[in-house]
C-alpha positions, -999 to +999 in steps of 0.1 A: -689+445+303-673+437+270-641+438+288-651+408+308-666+390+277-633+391+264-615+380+290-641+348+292-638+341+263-600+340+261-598+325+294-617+293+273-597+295+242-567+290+263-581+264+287-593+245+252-558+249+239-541+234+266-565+204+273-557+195+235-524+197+237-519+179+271-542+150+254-520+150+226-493+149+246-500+120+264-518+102+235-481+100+220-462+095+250-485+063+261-472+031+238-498+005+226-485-029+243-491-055+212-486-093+216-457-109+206-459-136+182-450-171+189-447-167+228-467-183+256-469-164+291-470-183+323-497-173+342-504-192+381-538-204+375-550-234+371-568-247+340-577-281+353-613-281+370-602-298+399-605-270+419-639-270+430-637-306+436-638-321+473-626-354+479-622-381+508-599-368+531-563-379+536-565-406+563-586-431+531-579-465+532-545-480+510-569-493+483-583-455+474-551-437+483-537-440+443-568-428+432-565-397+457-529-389+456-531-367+426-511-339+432-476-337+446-461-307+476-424-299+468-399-276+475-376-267+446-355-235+449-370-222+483-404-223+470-436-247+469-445-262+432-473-285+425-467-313+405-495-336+391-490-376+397-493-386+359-465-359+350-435-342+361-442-307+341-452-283+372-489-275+376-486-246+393-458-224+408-473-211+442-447-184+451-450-191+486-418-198+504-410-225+522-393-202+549-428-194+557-433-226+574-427-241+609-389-261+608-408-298+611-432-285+578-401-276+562-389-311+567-421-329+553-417-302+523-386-314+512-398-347+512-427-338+494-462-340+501-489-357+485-530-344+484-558-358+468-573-320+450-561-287+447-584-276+469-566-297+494-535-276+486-551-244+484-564-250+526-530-272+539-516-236+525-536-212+534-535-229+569-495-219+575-494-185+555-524-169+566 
């Protein structure tokens, strides 16, 4: 009985041993990520809270179509960027390709589209890359 006592109790010790060692292991192998100073990441959200805005739809009469075209549709490189009407920083890159859409979308792309929310955006794309 002492025999297997022993052997328990080494069996443990060793297991102990080993879990210690594989956390230090891995404690020195994993780097700490730290933010750089002075540097600004681009993320793809927006901050503006226009998003959970609705708005008339597109067909409006001439009069309220300045106040609704507020956000601009453009291809630039192969891909879809949002540009707002007062600016011509982008708002937001979407990633989205314009090979993705239909040769008579691709057209209207290039020439640039304009929508009155981003939540107009969000729907005219989800509508060709879902």
């Amino acid at each position: 009985m002492k025999k297997y006592l022993y052997c328990l109790l080494l069996f443990l010790g060793v297991s102990a041993m080993c879990l210690a060692v594989g956390y230090g292991v891995t404690r020195i192998s994993v780097k700490r990520e730290e933010a750089v100073p002075n540097t600004v990441l681009a993320t793809e959200t927006v901050t503006e809270p226009y998003i959970a805005e609705q708005s008339e739809p597109e067909t409006a009469p001439a009069a309220n179509q300045d106040m609704e075209n507020r956000y601009y549709l453009v291809v630039e490189d192969g891909f879809l960027l949002v540009f707002p009407r007062d600016g011509d920083q982008v708002c937001m890159y979407t990633h989205v390709p314009v090979t993705d859409f239909p040769e008579t979308e691709q057209d209207r792309l290039r020439a640039g589209i304009w929508f009155s929310s981003m939540l107009d955006i969000f729907n005219y794309l989800e509508s060709y890359t879902s």
